[in-house]
N, C-alpha and C positions, 0 to 999 in steps of 0.2 A: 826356441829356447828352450873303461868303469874300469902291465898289468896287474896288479891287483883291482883296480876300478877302471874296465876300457872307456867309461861314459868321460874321460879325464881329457883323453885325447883331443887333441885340439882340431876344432871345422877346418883346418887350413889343408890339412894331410891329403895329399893325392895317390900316395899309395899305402895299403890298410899295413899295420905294426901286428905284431904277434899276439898283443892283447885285441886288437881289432879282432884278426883269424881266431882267438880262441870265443871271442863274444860272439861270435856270428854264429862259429863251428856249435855255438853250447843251445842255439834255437832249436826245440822241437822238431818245427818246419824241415832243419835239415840234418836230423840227429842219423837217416841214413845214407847221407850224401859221405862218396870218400874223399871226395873232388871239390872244391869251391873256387869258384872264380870272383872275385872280392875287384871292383874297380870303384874310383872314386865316383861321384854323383857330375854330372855333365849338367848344368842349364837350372838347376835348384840352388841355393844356396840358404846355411841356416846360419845364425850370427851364433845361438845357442847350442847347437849338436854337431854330431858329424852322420853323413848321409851315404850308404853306400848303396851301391847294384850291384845284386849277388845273384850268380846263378849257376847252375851245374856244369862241367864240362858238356859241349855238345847240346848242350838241354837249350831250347826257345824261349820258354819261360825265362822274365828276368823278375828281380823282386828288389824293393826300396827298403831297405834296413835303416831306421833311427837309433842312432847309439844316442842314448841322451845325456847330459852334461848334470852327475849330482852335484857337481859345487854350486852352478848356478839354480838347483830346481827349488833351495829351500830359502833361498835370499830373495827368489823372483816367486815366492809363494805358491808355487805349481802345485796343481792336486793331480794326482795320478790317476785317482780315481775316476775323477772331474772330466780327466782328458781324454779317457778311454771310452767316458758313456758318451761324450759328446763327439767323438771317432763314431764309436756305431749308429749311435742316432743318424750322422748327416751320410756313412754308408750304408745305412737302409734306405734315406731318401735320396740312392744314387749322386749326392752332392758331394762326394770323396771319395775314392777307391776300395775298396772290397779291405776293411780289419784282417788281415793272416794271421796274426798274433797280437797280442798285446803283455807284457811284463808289468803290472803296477810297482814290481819293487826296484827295477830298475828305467822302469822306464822304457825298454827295448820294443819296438812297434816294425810290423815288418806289414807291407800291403803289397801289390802287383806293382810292377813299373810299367808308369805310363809312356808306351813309345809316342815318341813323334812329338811330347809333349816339350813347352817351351813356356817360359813364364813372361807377363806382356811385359811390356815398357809402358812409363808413362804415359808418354805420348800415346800408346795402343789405347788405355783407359780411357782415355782423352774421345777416341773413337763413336760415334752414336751409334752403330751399328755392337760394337764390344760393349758399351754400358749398358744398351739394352736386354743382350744374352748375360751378363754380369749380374744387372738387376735381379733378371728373373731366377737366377740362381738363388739369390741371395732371401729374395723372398720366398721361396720354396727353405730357404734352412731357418726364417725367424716365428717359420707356423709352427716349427718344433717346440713342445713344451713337454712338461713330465719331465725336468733332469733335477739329477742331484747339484744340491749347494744352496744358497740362498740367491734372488733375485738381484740384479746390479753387480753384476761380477765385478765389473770392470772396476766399481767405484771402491767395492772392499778390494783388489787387488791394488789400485795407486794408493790405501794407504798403507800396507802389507809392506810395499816399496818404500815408500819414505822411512817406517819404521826401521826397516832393514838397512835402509842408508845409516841412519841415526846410532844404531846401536853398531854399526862396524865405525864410525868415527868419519862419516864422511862430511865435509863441511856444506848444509843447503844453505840456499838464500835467503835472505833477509825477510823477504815476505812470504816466505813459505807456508805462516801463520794463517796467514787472507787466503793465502790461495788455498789450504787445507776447509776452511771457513766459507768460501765457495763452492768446493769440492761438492760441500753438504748442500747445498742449494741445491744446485746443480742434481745434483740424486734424487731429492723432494721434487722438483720438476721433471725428472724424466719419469720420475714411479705415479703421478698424477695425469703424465703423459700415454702414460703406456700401463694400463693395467693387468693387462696379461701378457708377460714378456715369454720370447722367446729365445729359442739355440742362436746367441751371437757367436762370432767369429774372435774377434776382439784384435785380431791382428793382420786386416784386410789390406796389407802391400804386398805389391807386386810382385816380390818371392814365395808371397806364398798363394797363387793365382798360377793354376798350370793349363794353358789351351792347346789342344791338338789340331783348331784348325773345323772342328766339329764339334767339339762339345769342350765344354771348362770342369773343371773342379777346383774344391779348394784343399790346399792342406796346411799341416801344422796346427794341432787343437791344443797346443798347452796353453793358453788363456783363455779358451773358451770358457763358453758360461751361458747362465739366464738373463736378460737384460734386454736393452730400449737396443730395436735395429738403427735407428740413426747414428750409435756408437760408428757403426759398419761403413753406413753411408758417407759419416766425415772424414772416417778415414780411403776410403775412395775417393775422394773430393780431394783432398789434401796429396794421394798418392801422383793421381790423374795432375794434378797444379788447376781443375778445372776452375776457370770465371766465373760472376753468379747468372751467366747466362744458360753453361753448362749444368749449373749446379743445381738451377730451376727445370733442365731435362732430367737431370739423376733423380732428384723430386719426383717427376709428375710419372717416370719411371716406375715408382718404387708406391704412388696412389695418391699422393701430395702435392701439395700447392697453396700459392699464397705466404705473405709476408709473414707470419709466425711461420711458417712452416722454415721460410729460410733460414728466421733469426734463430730457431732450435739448431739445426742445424749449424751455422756458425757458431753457436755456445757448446755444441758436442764438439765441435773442431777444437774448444779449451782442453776439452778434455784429453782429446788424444794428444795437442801437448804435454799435456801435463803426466800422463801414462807414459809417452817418451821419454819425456825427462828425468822420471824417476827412475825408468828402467834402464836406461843408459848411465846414471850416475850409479847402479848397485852392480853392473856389470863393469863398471870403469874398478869400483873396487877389488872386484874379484879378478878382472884379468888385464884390468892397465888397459894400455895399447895393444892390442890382438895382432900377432901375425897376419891377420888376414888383412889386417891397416884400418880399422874400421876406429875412428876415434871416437871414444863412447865418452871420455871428459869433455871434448868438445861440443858431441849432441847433446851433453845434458844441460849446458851452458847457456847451446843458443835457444835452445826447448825452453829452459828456466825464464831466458828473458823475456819470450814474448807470453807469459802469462800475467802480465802486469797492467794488461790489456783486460779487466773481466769484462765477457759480457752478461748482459740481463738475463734474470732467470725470474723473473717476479709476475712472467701474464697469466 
């Protein structure tokens, strides 16, 4: 989640426009290239940017170009900053691809392309042999601390979202109230939970999970942040569709166990609805129906309604 601004261009584009070739041509990395070969991204997809592989005539190297989308980065709270520290931090601990650049002012992020790589299916997550190389990834990125922003990313970001719905005139739900009013519960119990949080992800579906078959990474850090790794967990739980049988492996995976450990864990899965919901209803503003078909009025609909479900957050 720039011609005059190529970051404008829409994810759907399969072959790069002139303000793509000038945004790309204007990188460092390829200020003495005469030659570019600009193709769309194959097996990645971003709802938020457009993704290409660029690489020189002849040349083996290829490299992943993020054009990033400023309509959407100031509605969906994106810190630039935020997303660049938390890029390097998780490419020092080998858990993402080597930074080649980074743009704070547009956004523009360029790293190596991973061949061979392919992003799982549900059903893959689902896998015990992939949740357990999954896991240990993931607990290798939530020992990272020392980042910039303040801790709970996730919970000052869904109200960043609502606000931004609000003041473009978009119509929430009725109990948006409660559910804002839990929101805050829900934060006092994960920061009582977790007192030394770490590098989350904040956005662990399956597009943004690349395996080559030998090793994983993760990409896409514009909602990264400091926070409770369970955010991570539910949302693997949720992406997987795992049962709480699975979801008692993703547990005992990740050092966990036992009945609060579950019920945290399904009150984090509120959460990631409700970060859904939001984010889907300020992107419904900003681009409607997306030529890519992705109905974001819709997600934020059926997101909204099953938040009327709270769970407990009081042990």
């Amino acid at each position: 989640m720039n011609a005059a601004d190529p970051s404008t261009e829409p994810t759907e584009l399969t072959e790069p426009t002139v303000s793509v070739r000038e945004a790309v041509a204007s990188i460092p990395l390829f200020a003495d290239e005469d030659e570019l070969v600009i193709e769309a991204q194959s097996g990645v997809r971003s709802l938020n940017n457009s993704i290409w592989v660029v690489s020189t005539r002849g040349a083996k190297e290829r490299y992943a170009v993020r054009l990033a989308d400023a309509r959407s980065a100031a509605g969906l709270g994106i810190d630039r900053t935020e997303e660049e520290a938390a890029a390097r931090a998780a490419a020092a601990a080998g858990i993402t691809p080597e930074l080649l650049h980074y743009d704070t002012a547009t956004g523009t992020m360029v790293t190596p392309w991973v061949e061979g790589a392919c992003s799982p299916t549900g059903a893959d997550l689902a896998d015990p042999d992939t949740l357990r190389r999954l896991v240990a990834l993931v607990r290798r990125m939530h020992q990272i601390s020392a980042l910039p922003g303040r801790p709970g990313a996730v919970f000052h970001r869904i109200r960043h979202l609502v606000g931004s719905a609000r003041a473009a005139g978009a119509e929430l739900p009725p109990g948006i109230e409660d559910a804002l009013a839990h929101l805050d519960e829900a934060e006092a119990h994960s920061a009582q939970r977790t007192p030394v949080p770490g590098l989350n992800h904040n956005d662990l579906w399956e597009n943004n999970i690349l395996d080559t078959g030998a090793r994983l990474y993760l990409v896409d850090w514009e909602f990264a942040g400091s926070g409770d790794g369970l955010y991570d967990l539910a949302t693997i739980s949720m992406a997987g569709g795992l049962d709480p049988r699975a979801d008692a492996a993703l547990l005992g995976e990740y050092g966990l166990s036992g009945p609060l450990a579950a019920a945290d864990l399904e009150s984090m899965k509120w959460v990631v609805r409700f970060f859904e919901a939001a984010w889907a209803l300020v992107l419904h503003g900003l681009k409607g129906r997306s030529g890519s078909g992705f109905d974001y009025a819709g997600h934020a609909r059926y997101m909204f309604g099953t938040l009327s479900d709270l769970p407990a957050t009081d042990r």
